[in-house]
C-alpha positions in Angstrom: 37.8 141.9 204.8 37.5 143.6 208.5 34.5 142.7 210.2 32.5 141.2 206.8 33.4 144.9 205.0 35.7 145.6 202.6 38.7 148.6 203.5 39.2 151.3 200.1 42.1 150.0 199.3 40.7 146.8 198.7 37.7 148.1 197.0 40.0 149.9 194.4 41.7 146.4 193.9 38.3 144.1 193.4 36.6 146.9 191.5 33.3 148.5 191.9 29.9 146.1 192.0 26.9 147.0 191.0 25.2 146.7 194.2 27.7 149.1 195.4 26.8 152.1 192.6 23.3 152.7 194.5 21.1 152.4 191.3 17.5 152.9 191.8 16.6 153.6 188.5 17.9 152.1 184.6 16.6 153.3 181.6 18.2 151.2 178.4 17.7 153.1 175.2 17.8 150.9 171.7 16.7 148.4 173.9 16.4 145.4 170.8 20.1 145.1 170.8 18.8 143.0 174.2 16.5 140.4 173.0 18.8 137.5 172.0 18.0 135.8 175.4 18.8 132.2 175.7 15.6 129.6 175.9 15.4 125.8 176.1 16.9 123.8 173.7 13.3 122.3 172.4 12.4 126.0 171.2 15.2 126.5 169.0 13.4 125.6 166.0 11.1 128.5 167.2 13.1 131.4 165.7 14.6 131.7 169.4 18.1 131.8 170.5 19.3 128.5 172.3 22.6 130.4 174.1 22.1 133.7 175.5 24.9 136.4 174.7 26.5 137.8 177.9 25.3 141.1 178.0 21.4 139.9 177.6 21.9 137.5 180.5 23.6 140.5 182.5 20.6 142.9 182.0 18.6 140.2 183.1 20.4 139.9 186.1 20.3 143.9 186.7 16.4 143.8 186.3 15.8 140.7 188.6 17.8 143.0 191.2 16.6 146.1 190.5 12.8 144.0 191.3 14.4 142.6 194.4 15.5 146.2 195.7 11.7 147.4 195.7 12.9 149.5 192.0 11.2 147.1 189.4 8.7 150.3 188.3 12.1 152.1 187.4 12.6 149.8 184.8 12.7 151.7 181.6 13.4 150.1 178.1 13.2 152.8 175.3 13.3 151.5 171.3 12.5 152.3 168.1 11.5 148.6 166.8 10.7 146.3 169.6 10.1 143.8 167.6 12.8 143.2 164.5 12.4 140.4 163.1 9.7 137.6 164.9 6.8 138.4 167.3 8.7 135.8 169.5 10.7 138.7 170.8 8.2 140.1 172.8 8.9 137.1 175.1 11.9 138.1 175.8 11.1 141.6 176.3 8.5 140.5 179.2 10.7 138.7 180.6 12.4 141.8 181.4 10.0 144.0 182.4 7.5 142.1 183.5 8.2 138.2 184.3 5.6 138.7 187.1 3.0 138.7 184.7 4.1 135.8 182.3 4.0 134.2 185.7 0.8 135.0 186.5 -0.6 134.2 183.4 1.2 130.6 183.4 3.5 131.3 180.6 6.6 131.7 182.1 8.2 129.2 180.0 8.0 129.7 176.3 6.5 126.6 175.4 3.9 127.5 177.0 4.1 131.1 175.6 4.1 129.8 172.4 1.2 127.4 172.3 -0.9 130.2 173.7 0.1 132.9 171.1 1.5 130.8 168.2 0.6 127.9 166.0 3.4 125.6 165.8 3.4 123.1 162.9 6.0 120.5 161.2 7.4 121.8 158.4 9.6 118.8 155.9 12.7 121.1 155.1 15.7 120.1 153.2 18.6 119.1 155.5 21.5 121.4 154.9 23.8 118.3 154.1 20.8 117.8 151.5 20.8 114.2 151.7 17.3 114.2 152.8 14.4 116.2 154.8 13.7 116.5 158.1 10.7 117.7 160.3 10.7 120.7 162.2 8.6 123.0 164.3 8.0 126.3 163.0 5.9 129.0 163.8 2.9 129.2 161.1 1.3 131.9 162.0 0.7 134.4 165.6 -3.1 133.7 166.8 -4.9 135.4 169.8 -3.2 138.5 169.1 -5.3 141.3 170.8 -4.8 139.0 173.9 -1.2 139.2 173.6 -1.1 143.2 172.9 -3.5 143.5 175.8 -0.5 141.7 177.7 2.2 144.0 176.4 0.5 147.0 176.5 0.3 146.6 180.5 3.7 147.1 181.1 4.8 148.9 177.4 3.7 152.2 175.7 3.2 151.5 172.1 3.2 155.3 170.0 3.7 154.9 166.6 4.2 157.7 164.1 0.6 158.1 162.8 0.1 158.9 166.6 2.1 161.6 166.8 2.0 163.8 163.5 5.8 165.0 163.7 6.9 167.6 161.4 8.8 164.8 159.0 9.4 165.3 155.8 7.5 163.5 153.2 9.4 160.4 151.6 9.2 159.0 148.2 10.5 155.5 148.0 12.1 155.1 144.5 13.1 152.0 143.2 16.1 151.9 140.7 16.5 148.8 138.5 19.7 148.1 136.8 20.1 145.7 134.1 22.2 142.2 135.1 25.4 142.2 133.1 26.6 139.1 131.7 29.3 138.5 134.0 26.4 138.5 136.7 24.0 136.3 134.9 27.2 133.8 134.8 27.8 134.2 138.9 24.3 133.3 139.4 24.6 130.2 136.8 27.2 128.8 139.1 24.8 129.4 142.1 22.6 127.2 140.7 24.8 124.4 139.8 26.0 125.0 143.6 22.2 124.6 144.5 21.8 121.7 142.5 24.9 119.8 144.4 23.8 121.2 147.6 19.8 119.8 147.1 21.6 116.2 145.5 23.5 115.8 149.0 27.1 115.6 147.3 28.3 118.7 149.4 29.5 118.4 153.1 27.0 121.5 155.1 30.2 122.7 156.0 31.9 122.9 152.7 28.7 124.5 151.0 24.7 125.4 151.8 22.2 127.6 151.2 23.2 130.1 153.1 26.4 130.9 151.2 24.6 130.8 148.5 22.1 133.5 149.6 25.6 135.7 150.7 27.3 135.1 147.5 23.9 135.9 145.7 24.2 139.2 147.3 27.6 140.0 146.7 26.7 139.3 143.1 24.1 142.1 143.1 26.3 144.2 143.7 29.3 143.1 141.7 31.0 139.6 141.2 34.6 140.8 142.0 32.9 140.6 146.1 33.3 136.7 145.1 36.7 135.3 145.8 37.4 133.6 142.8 36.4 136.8 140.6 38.8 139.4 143.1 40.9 139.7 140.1 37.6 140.6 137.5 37.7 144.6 136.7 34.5 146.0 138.5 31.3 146.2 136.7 31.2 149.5 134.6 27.6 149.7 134.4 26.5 147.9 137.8 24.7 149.3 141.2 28.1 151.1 142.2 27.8 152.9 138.7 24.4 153.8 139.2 24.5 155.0 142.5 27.3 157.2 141.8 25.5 159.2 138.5 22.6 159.2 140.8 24.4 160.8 143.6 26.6 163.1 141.7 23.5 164.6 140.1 21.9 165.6 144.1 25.1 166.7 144.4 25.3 169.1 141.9 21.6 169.9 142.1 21.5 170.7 145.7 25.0 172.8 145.9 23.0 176.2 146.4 21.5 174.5 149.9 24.4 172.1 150.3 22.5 169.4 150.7 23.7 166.1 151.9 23.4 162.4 150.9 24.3 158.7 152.7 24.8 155.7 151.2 24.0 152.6 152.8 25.8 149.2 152.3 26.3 146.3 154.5 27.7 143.6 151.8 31.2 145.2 151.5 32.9 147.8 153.8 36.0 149.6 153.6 39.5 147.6 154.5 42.9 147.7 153.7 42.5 143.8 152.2 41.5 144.2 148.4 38.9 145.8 146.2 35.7 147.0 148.2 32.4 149.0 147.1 33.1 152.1 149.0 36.2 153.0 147.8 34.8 152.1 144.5 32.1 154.0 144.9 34.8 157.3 145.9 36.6 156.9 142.9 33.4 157.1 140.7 32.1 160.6 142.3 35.6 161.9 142.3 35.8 160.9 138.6 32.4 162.5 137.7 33.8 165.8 139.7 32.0 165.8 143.2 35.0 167.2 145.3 37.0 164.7 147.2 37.0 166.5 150.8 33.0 166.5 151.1 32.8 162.5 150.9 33.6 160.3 153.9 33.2 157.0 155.1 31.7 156.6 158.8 34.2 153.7 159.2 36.8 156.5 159.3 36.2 157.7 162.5 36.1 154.6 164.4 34.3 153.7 167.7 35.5 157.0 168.7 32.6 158.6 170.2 34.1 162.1 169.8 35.9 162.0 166.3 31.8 160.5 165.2 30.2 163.7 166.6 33.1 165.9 164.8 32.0 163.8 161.2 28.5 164.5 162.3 28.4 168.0 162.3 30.5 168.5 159.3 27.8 166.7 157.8 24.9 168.7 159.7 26.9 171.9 158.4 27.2 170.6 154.9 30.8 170.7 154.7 30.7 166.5 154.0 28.0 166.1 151.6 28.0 162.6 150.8 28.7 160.1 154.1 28.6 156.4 153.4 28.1 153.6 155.6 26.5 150.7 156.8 23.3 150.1 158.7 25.2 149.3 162.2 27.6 152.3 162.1 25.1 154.5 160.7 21.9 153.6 161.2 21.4 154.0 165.4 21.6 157.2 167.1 23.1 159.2 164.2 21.8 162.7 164.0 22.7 164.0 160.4 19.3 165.3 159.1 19.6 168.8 159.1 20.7 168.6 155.2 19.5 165.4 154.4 18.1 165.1 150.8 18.4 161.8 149.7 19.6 158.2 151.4 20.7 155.5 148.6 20.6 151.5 149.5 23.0 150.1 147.9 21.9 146.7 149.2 19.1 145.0 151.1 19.6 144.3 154.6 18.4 140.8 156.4 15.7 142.4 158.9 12.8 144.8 158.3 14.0 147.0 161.2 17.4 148.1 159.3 15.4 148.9 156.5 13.5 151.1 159.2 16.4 152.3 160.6 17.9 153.6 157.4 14.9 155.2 156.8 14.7 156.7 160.3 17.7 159.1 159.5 16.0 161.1 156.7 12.6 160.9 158.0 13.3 163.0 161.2 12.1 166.0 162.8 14.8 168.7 161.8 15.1 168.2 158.8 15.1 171.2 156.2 13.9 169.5 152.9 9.9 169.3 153.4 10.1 165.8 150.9 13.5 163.4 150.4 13.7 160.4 148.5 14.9 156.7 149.6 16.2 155.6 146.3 16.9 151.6 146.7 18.9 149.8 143.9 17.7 146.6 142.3 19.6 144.2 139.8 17.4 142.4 137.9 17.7 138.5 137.7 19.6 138.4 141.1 18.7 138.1 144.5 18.1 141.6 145.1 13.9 141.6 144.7 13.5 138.7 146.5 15.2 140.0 149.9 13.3 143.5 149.4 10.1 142.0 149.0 10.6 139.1 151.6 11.8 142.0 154.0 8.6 144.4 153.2 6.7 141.6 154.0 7.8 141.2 157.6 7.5 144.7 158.0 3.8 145.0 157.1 3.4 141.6 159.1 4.8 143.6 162.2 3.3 146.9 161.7 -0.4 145.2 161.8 0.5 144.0 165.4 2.6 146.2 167.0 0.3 148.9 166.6 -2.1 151.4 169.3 -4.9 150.1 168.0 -6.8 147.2 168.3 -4.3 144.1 166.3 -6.0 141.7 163.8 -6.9 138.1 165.7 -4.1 136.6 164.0 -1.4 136.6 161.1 0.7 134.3 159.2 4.5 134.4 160.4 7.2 134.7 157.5 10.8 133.0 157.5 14.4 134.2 157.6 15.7 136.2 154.1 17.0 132.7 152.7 17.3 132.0 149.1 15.3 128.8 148.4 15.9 126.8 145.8 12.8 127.4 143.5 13.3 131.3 143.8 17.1 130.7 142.8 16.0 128.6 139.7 13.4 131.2 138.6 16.2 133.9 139.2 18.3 132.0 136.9 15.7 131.2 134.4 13.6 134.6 134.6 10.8 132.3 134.3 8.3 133.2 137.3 6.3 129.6 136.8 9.5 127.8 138.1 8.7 128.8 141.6 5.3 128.5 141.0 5.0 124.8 139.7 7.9 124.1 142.5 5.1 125.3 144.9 2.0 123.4 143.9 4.7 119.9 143.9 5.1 120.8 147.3 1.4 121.3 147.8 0.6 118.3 145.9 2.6 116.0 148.2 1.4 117.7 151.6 -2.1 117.1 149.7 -1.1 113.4 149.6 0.0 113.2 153.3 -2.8 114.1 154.2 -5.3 112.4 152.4 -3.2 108.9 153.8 -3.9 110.4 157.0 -7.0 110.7 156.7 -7.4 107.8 155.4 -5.9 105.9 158.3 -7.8 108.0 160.4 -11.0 106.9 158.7 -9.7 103.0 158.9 -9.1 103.2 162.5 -12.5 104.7 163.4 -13.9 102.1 161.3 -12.3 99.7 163.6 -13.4 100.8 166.7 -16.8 100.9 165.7 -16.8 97.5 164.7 -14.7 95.5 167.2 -15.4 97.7 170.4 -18.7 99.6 170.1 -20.6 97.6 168.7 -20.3 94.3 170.5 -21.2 96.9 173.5 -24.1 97.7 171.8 -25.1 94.4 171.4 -24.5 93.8 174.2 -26.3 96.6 176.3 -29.8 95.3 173.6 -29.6 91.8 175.0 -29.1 92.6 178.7 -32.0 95.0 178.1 -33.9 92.7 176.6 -33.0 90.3 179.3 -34.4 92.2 181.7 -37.9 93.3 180.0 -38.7 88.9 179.9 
């Protein structure tokens, strides 16, 4: 350093700095890939992250600058789904964009954020060791919700699609059960004996829980041989993959005078050079039934190489691939294929309501030549597969009736992570519904029971104020007023 500034040879050693670039404006598009913003350990329970990832906390940093330089109205966050999974998010999006305000308002920190927008009650949960329960703080349901919209919409524009009546085609969502197959019903049999040890406490949390369980119970959905101990099973002949492939291969054929084109979503299994997967699988069976070889690819082929995606892309918008598969973070964002787009095909459910929307997103889009597509999303029957569809619908209606242009309802209930309890896993197994339901009322029976002792005690403890403090002051205020009438 001469004289407190740097020479350009030893600027070209240290690297550029972002005060040095001269930025007086950032616009972050797909800004949700920026919420997991790190908040005090005693919020955790709260559906928030305790850790924040590095690039969050370096955003943060850019916008607290960008505020300091006199630029904070040049702030510009642009996304699809601000919120993808818990209201909670919107938090962290403030925080962003407008900490001023939270500030203002005295909700800086997100306890207090959360008293003022949430209700926060104990829940008893399982432990994941399962040798007991334990009492957390969880967020029942979102209250004061215009007040809170009125807050976000002062420093975000909320247009949703009924605002702006874009030439989209018409979708019809089409669900396609499949039958279980033996070999299935057997894989989720063992879940629930691996329930059953997990809810009896025998199983170390790190050996087993209910989380494996939920990501095995999707892997069986799709086919057992995803499960370690069944790699060597043959693949299901008449499973999802089957299905999907018959239903494909018919667009195929019945769209060849327009060339119309197809994706194929799947998260659970992707294509490696380790084993048996569902995409190649899923190759083999549309080669098989005759679709031609050279107009199927996999997105995965062409990397995180920006220009070899935009060379698949446009073989696909020119119909020369006809079927591209892929899963919901390679092809769901900022993938432009519509042009052709006749059908999308889930072969899976994915964990948040926004993938679901962003899968959607690529078939319902201006540009598109078909005036109605189809969403076809495949459903085993007796496995885990109508549970995470529904749960995940669910969230997404609870989202859409607050993030909204209109006026928000005063409050809504708040829903919990796509995890396989162990009442829905029993009814699964069973395909008796009344499982879950008589494992519901128990659990409403003995919160019933708490809180009659509760109010009980409560009622005791009145009782004995009344009778050992108010009333000898009662007595006491008649006699000194009687005192002073003689």
């Amino acid at each position: 350093l001469r004289e407190g500034k740097e020479t350009a040879d030893e600027r070209s050693l240290q690297g550029i700095t972002w005060e040095d670039i001269g930025v007086d404006m950032l616009v972050v598009d797909e800004a949700h890939h920026f919420k997991n913003l790190g908040v005090p350990v005693a919020s955790a329970d709260l559906g928030m992250q305790v850790s924040a990832s590095a690039k969050c906390e370096d955003l943060l940093d850019k916008c607290r600058y960008m505020r300091d330089e006199g630029n904070g109205s040049r702030i510009v966050f642009e996304t699809g789904p601000p919120v993808s999974n818990s209201l909670s998010e919107l938090y962290n999006m403030q925080r962003y964009l407008a900490p001023g305000l939270l500030e203002a308002q005295g909700i800086s920190v997100f306890a207090s954020w959360a008293a003022s927008f949430g209700t926060v009650a104990p829940s008893v949960e399982l432990k994941p060791d399962g040798s007991g329960f334990q009492v957390k703080q969880r967020f029942s349901k979102f209250c004061n919700l215009p007040e809170l919209m009125q807050s976000v919409h002062q420093f975000a524009d909320v247009i949703t699609n009924a605002d702006l009546s874009l030439d989209v085609p018409d979708v019809d969502v089409v669900p396609v059960p499949v039958p279980i197959s033996p070999a299935q019903r057997e894989c989720v049999q063992e879940l629930v004996a691996r329930a059953d040890a997990i809810r009896a406490g025998g199983v170390a949390p790190e050996d087993d829980n209910m989380l494996n369980v939920t990501t095995d119970g999707r892997k069986i959905a799709i086919d057992p041989k995803l499960l370690l101990d069944h790699a060597g099973d043959p693949p299901l002949e008449d499973g999802k993959v089957a299905a999907c492939a018959a239903r494909v291969h018919a667009i195929w054929e019945a769209e060849a005078s327009r060339r119309g084109t197809q994706l194929v979503f799947c998260d659970t299994s992707t294509p490696s050079g380790r084993g048996w997967n569902v995409y190649d699988d899923l190759r083999r069976r549309l080669v098989d039934l005759g679709v031609d070889p050279a107009e199927i690819a996999f997105v995965h082929d062409a990397g995180d190489n920006v220009d070899k995606r935009e060379q698949l892309f446009e073989r696909v918008r020119n119909g020369e691939v006809r079927v591209l598969l892929g899963s919901t973070a390679k092809l769901g964002t900022g993938t432009n294929v519509q042009s052709r787009l006749c059908a999308i095909h889930d072969l899976d459910c994915p964990w948040r309501p926004a993938d679901l929307e962003q899968r959607l997103g690529r078939i319902v889009r201006q540009g598109n030549s078909y005036d109605r597509v189809k969403a076809f999303r495949y459903v085993t029957e007796g496995t885990f597969d109508a549970y995470s569809y529904q749960t995940v619908e669910r969230k997404q209606r609870f989202i859409a009736q607050v993030i909204t242009s209109k006026s928000p309802a005063r409050e809504a209930s708040d829903l919990d992570e796509v995890v396989l309890d162990y009442a829905s896993l029993k009814a699964l197994a069973t395909g008796d519904p009344t499982i879950q339901e008589r494992m519901r009322l128990e659990n409403d029976l003995a919160q019933l029971k708490l809180l009659r002792s509760a109010y009980a005690s409560q009622v005791a403890s009145i009782r004995h104020d009344i009778e050992c403090k108010l009333e000898p002051r009662a007595r006491m205020f008649r006699e000194s007023r009687d005192t002073a009438r003689d």
